[in-house]
Structures are given as C-alpha cells and as structure tokens.
C-alpha positions in Angstrom: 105.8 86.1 81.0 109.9 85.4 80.5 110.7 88.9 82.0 108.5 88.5 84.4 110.0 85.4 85.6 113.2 86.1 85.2 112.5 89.8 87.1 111.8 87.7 90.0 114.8 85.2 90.0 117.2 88.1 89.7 115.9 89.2 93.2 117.2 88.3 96.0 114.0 86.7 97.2 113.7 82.6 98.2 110.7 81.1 98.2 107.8 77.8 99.9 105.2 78.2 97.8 102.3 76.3 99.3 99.1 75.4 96.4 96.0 73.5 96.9 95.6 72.6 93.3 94.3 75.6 91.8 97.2 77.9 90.2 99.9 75.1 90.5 100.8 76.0 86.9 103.0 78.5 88.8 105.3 76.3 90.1 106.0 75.2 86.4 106.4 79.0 85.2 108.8 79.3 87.9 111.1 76.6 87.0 110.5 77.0 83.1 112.9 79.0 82.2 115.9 78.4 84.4 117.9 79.8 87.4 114.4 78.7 89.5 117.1 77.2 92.0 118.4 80.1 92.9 114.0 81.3 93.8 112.5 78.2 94.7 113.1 76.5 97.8 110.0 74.1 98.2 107.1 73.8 96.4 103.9 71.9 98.2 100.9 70.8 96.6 98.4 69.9 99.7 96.0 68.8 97.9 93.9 66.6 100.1 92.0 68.0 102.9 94.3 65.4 104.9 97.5 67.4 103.4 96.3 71.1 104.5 94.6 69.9 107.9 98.5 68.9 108.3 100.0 71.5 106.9 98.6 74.6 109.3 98.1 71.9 112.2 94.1 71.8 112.1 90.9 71.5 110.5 90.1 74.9 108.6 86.7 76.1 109.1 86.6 76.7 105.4 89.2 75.7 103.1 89.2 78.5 100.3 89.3 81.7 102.6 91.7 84.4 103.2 92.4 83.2 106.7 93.2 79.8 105.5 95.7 81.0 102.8 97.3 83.4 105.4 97.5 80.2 107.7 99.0 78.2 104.5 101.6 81.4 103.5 102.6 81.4 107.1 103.3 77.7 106.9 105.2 78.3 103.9 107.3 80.9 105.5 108.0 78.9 108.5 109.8 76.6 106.2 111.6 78.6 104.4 113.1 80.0 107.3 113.9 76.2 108.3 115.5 75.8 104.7 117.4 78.3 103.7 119.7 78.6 106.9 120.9 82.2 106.0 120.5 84.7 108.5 121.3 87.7 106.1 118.2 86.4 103.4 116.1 86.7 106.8 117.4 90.1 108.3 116.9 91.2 104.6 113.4 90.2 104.1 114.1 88.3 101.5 112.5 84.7 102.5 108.8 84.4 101.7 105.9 82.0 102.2 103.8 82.0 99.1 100.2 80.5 99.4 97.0 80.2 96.7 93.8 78.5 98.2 90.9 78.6 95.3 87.6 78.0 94.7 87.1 77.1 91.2 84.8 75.8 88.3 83.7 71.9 88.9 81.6 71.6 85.3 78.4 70.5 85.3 78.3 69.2 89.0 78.4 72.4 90.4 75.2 74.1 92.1 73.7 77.4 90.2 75.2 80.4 92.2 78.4 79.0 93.8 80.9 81.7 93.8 84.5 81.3 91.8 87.5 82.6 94.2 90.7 82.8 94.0 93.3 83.5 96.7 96.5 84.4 97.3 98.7 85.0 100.4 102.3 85.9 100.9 104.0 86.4 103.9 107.6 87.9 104.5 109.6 89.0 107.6 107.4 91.7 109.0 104.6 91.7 106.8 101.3 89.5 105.7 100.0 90.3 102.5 96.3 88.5 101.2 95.0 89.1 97.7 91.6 88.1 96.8 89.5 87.8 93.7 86.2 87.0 93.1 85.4 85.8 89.3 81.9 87.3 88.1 82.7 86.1 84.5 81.6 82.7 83.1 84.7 81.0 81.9 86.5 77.2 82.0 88.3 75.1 84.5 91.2 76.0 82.3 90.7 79.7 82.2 90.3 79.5 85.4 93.6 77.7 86.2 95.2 80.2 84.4 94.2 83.1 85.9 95.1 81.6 89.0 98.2 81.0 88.0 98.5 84.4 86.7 97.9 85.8 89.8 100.3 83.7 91.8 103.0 84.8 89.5 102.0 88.6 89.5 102.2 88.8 93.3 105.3 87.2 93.8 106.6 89.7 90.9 105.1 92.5 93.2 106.8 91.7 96.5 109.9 91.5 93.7 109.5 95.3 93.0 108.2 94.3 89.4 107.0 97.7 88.1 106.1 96.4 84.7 102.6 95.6 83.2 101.3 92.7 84.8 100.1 89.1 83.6 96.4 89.8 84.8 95.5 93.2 83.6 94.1 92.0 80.6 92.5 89.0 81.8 90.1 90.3 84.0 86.4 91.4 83.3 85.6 94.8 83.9 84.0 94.0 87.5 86.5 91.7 88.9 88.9 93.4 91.1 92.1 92.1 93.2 91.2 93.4 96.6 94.0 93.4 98.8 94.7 93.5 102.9 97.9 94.0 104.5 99.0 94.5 108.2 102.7 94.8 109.3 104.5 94.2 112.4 107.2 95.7 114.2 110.9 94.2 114.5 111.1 93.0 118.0 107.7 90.9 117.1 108.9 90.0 113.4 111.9 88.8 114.9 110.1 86.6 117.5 108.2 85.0 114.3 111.1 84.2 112.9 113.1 82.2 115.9 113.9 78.5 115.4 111.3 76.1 116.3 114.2 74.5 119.0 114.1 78.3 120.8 110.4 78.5 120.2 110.0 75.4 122.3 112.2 76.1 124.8 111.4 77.3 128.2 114.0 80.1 128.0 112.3 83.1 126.7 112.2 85.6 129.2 113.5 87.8 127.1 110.9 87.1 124.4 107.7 88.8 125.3 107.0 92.6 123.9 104.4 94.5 125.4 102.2 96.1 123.0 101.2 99.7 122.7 97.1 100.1 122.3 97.5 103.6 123.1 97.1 102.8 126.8 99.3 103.9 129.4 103.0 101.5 129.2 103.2 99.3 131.7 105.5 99.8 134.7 104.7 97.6 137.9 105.6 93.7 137.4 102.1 92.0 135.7 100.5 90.0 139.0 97.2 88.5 136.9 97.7 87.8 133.5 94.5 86.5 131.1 96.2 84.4 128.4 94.5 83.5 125.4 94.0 83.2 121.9 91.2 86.3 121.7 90.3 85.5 118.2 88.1 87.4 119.0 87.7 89.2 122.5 84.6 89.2 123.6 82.2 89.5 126.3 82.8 86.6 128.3 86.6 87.2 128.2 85.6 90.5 129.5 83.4 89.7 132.8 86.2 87.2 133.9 88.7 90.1 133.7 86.3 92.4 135.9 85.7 89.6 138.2 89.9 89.0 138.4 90.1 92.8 139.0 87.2 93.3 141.3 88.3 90.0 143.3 92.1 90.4 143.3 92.6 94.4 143.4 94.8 94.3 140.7 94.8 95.1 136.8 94.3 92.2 135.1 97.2 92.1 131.6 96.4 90.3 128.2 98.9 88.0 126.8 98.6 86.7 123.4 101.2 83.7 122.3 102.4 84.7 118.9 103.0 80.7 118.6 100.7 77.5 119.2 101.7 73.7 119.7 101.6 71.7 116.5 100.7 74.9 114.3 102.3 77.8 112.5 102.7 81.2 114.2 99.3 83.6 113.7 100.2 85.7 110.8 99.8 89.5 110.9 96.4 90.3 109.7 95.1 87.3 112.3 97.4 89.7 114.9 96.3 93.0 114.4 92.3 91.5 114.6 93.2 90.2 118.1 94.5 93.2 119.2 92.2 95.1 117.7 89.0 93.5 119.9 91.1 94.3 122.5 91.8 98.3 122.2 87.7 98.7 122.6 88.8 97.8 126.4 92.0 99.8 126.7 90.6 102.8 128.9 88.8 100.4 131.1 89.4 100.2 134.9 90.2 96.2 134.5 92.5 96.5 131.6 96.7 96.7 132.3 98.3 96.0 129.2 98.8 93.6 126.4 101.9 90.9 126.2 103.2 89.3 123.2 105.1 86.2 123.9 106.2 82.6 121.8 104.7 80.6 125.0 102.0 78.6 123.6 102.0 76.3 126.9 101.3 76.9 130.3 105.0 75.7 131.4 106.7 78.6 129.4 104.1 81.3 130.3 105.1 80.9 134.1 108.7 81.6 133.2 108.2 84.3 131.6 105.5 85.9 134.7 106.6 84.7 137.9 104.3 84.8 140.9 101.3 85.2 139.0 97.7 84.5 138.7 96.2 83.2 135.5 92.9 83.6 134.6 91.7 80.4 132.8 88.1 78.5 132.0 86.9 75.3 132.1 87.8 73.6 129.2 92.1 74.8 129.8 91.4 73.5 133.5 90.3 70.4 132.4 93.3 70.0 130.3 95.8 71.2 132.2 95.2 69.5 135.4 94.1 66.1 134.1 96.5 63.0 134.5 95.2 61.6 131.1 97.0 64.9 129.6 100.2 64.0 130.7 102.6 60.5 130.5 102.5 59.1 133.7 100.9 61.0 136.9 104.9 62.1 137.9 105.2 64.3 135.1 102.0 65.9 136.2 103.1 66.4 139.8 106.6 67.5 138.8 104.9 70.7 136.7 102.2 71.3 139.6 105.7 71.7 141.7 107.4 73.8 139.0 103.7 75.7 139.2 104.3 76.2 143.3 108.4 77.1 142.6 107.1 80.0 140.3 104.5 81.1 143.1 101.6 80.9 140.4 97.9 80.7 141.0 95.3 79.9 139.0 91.6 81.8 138.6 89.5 79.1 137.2 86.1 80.2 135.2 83.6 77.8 134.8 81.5 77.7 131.8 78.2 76.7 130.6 77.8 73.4 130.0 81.4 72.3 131.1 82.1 70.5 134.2 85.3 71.1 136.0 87.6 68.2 137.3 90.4 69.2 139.7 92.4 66.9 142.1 92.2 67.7 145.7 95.8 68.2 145.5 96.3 71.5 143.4 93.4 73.0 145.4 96.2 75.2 146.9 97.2 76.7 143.7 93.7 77.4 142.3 90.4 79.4 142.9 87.3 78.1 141.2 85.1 81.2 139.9 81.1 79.6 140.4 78.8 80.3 137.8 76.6 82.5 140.3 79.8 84.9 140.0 80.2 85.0 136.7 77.0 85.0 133.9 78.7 82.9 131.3 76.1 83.3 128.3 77.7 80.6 125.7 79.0 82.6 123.5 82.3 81.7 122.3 85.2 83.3 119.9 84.3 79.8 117.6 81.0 81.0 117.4 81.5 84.5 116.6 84.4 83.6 113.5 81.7 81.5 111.7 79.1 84.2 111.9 82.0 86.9 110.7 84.0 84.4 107.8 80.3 83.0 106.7 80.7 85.3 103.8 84.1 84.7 102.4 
C-alpha cells in the first residue's frame, strides 16, 4: 500500500477527488503517509443527494451509474483546473478529476437480489476513463469499503504509470471483473474543456467551435441552418425536423453540440463520443451538413458564433427563450430579440406533442412556427430513451 502511494505522489499528477461515501478511506490512504500536498488538491465528500444534485448541477437519473461518476470526475476536474492555476500541469495532463459513486451492502434492510457496484471515474485533459465492478461475492459493509477504496487507489496508481501488482488482484472473487470504458478527445476540443469558466461564459468565442469529422464530407460554405442540441441521444424526431428544415429551406441543415451547459460541468468524453455517435447513422443523408463543437450553452453566444442563421428549435426552448418571465425585466428581453435581428438570425420553431407554444406578436419576424400537420411528432424523447438504455446499470 506505502509504495503504491508514495508511486503516485512522486508523479507529477494533482488531484479533486470527488466520493459519495463509499471508498472515502482513499482520501485517508492518500494523505497517510505524507507529501499528499504535493497530490491532493481537494477532496469532496457529497454525500447527500442535496450535495451531488449540486455538484454536477442536476438531479441524476440514478445516482450509482457510470454516467453519474463521469459527471462527478468531470466536476472534479473542472476544479482542479480552477485550483491549481498552472498552465504547464494542464498542457501536461497532469491535473485529474477523480470520482467513486457506489452501491453498497445496507445489512439487513436491504431487499434479496439488489446488486453491489462499485464505480470509478477519472478524468484528465483529453481523456475519460470509467471503471466498473459488479460484486457477486457475499461480504460486509466493511469489506466492501475496502475494496472500494482499493480500487480508488489502484486507478489513480494506473493513470500514475504504476506497473506494479495492484491492491485488488487478490481481493476479488474469481467472477468479479473491473470492466473498463474509455473514449479520448482530440486537442483543439480538450483544450476547449479546459478554458476558464470567465472565457466559457463570454460571448467571445468565435474562434471556439471545431467541426467534427464523422467521415462526411468537411464543410466548406458558411453553415446557414444550424440544429443545436444536446442529442443525448439523436433520434427520430430530431431527425424529421432536420428534413423538414432541409426540404423547407433548400439548405443542409448542420449539428452543433455545446461541449458546456449553464450551471453544470462540461459533457465528459464517453457522454461525447455517444452523441456523436447517434449522429454518424445520419452522416450520408441528403439533410445532414456537418457537426459543430462549440462552449455556447446559450442562445446569445451561438448567434455569435453563426451569424445570419436559422435555428431549428422545439417547443419547450421556444417557450423559454421568448418568454418575459425568463428574463429580468421585459428590456433585457427586447435588447437580445435586437441583438437576435443585428445577427440576421431566424428561428424554425417545432411544435411538440402536448406542448403549447407562446410567442409575442413582436418576434413574429424572426420566427417560423413548424405546425404539427408538418411535422409527426410521436412523443418520444432523448429522456425517454436514456432510462430505457441506463435501466440496467
């Protein structure tokens, strides 16, 4: 255990570790022997629903999955960045956002057949990393806690180019195996994950947006409809309102994804290459231009960065973007509809099942309403289809 340790604080790694409870005996390793301060930067404990919800800015749909803990390691990682104000630890890929979300024993409360898990998630410059284990042997809280800790500790040794045995090779029954996923990104986007929140926020980014190769043909001509949206994940609907653009406009419609999201951490990697992923099934279409990445979470920044534009939008981001109740005072709404109008920008606007739309007489000029009769909106929604794909884990 020492060696190990120490391995790790001889690297020139920094660390947020970010631990819901389970496997917070790492934290403890990682300071018990000394030179931790020169590893550690932050250690959080959210253990309350409350204290996650806040710390990757919404309410999980399940707290102890791999998409959580890759939500919670890119949390961590954002504040490292914030903390350890060294450009050449970031250009050197050696900041990290540790995370551990578990599902463990509860004693003699728990219902017959509820699963043990254990997960871990790291994420680094250009790189998200999720470990998971599922525990098939009976064993105690305290066993359990251990081998949670265990594993925190041997994947941060790991990432630490720790080639040594590790802490949990003989803990392990002979049918529980650490399955691993990984997915990489490129430097231009790394490099966009890892701008300041103050440049994230600002409307200055035109020279933050990468266009990203699905194997399609590059994009030349200036993007003139651009569908912007989380696509977590494409899916039919999102499809038919980028036919209808095409077939009503003339003009290939162009994905963009915001890499970024108000009050949240960035998407981390594996989240990323999903997304893009339900949208290379469309790549040889008619319809389909390209795909965008930006840091432009809100409407205000995405007109920046693609002047004289039409955006396809639905319902529900109509309602919210042209309601007074959205905004501080009904001038602040009028003075973006104008910055809207200075950017030439339009607005294709999708109804959907069950949703009315409110819009002003007064920004009839910069939007088209799409009816119903148009466009067969079935229901479905990318909420819909993560629950029936994450019911599982």
């Amino acid at each position: 255990m020492r060696d190990i340790i120490m391995h790790i604080h001889e690297h020139p790694c920094q660390l947020v570790l970010a631990l819901t409870g389970g496997g917070a005996g790492a934290i403890d390793l990682l300071l018990r022997y000394g030179g931790g301060s020169a590893t550690v930067l932050e250690a959080l404990v959210p253990y309350s629903s409350k204290a996650l919800d806040e710390l990757i800015g919404k309410k999980p749909e399940k707290y102890a999955s791999p998409v959580t803990v890759r939500a919670m390691a890119m949390a961590a990682y954002r504040r490292a960045l914030s903390l350890a104000g060294n450009d050449e630890v970031v250009a050197d890929k050696g900041l990290m956002g540790v995370a551990a979300s578990c599902k463990l024993s509860v004693g003699e409360d728990e219902r017959e057949g509820r699963e043990h898990k254990i997960f871990v998630a790291i994420q680094s410059f250009d790189r998200t990393l999720v470990r998971t284990l599922i525990l098939r042997k009976e064993r105690s809280r305290e066993e359990e806690e251990y081998l949670a800790t265990c594993m925190i500790v041997d994947s941060i040794a790991k990432e630490c180019s720790w080639t040594g045995n590790l802490l949990l090779e003989e803990l392990l029954h002979g049918d529980e195996v650490v399955e691993e996923r990984e997915a990489t990104a490129s430097k231009e986007v790394a490099q966009m994950l890892a701008l300041p929140d103050n440049i994230m926020n600002s409307l200055d980014l035109v020279s933050d947006v990468v266009q990203f190769d699905l194997g399609s043909e590059t994009v030349t001509e200036k993007p003139e409809i651009i569908f912007s949206g989380s696509f977590d994940p494409c899916h039919k609907n999102h499809i038919q309102m980028a036919e209808q653009a095409f077939n009503k406009l003339g003009k290939k419609v162009h994905f963009e994804i915001s890499l970024t999201n108000v009050d949240k951490p960035p998407i981390d990697l594996i989240s990323l290459r999903e997304r893009l992923d339900s949208l290379r099934k469309y790549k040889d279409e008619v319809f389909f231009g390209g795909v965008f990445l930006t840091v432009a979470p809100l409407f205000v920044q995405k007109v920046n960065l693609f002047e004289n534009a039409t955006f396809i939008i639905g319902a529900d981001t109509a309602n919210r973007l042209f309601k007074i109740r959205y905004y501080r005072n009904v001038e602040d709404m009028r003075d973006m509809l104008q910055y809207f109008r200075n950017k030439n920008t339009h607005f294709l606007v999708f109804q959907r099942k069950g949703v009315d739309i409110y819009l002003e007489p007064e920004i009839l000029d910069i939007c088209e309403v799409v009816p119903l009769a148009d466009y067969l909106d079935n229901g479905t929604s990318s909420t819909s289809i993560r629950k029936e794909l994450y019911k599982d884990e």
